[in-house]
N, C-alpha and C positions, 0 to 999 in steps of 0.2 A: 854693342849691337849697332849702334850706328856710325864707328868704322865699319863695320860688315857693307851694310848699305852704301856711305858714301864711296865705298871701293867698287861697287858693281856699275856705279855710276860713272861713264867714262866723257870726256871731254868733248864736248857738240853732244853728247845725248841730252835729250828732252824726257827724261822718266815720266808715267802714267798721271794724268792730272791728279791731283792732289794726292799722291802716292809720297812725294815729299814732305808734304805737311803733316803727316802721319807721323813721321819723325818725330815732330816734337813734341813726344809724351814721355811717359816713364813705365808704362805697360810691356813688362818685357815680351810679355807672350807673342804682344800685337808688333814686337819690335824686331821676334826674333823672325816672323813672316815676313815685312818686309825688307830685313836682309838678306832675304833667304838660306835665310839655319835651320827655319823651324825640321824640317827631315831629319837635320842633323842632331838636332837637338834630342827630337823625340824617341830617335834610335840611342843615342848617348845617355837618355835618363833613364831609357828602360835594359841597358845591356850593363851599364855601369851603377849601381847603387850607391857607391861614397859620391860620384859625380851625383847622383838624383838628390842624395842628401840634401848636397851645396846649394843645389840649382834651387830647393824650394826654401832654404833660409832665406838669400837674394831675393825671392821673388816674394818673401813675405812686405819685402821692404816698397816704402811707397813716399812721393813728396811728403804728404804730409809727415810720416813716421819721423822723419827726420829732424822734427821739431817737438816730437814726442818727451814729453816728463818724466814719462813711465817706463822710461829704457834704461835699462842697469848696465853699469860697464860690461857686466858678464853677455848680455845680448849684442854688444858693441865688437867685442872679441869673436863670439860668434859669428857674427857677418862678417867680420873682415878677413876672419879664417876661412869662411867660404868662400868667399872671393878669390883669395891671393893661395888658398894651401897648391903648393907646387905642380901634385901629379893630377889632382884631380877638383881645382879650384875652375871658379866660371870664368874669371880673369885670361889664364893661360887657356881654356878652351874657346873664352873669344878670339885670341890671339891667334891660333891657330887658323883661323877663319876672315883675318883680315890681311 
């Protein structure tokens, strides 16, 4: 998501006061607004259902989780298969978009 962003951003632009600092979170929702996906997005999760799958394993994920004890390899697989599965991971659908 934030290649999405820094690509709408072009060179001499001055983007929205603190619309760059937004950036650096990890709230996809808030992220995929300011790169402007969220249309994209919210037509994709409602037209597509393995995509909406993917889209809400990732988005259960958060800084902290990632230091989580209580994550089993099988939750580890999980995500990364949401991310990366080919036709309909969030990975290749950001890609698409930057």
């Amino acid at each position: 998501m934030k290649a999405c962003f820094a690509k709408a951003v072009r060179r001499y632009d001055f983007p929205e006061k603190g619309r760059s600092d937004k950036v650096f979170n990890h709230d996809f929702k808030a992220l995929a607004s300011l790169a402007r996906v969220k249309d994209d997005l919210d037509a994709d999760t409602k037209n597509n259902p393995t995509f909406a799958a993917c889209w809400a394993i990732v988005n259960k994920w958060s800084e902290e989780s990632r230091y989580s004890l209580v994550l089993t390899k099988g939750d580890a697989e999980e995500i990364l298969d949401a991310i990366v599965r080919r036709k309909d991971g969030v990975l290749p659908w950001i890609k698409q978009r930057w």
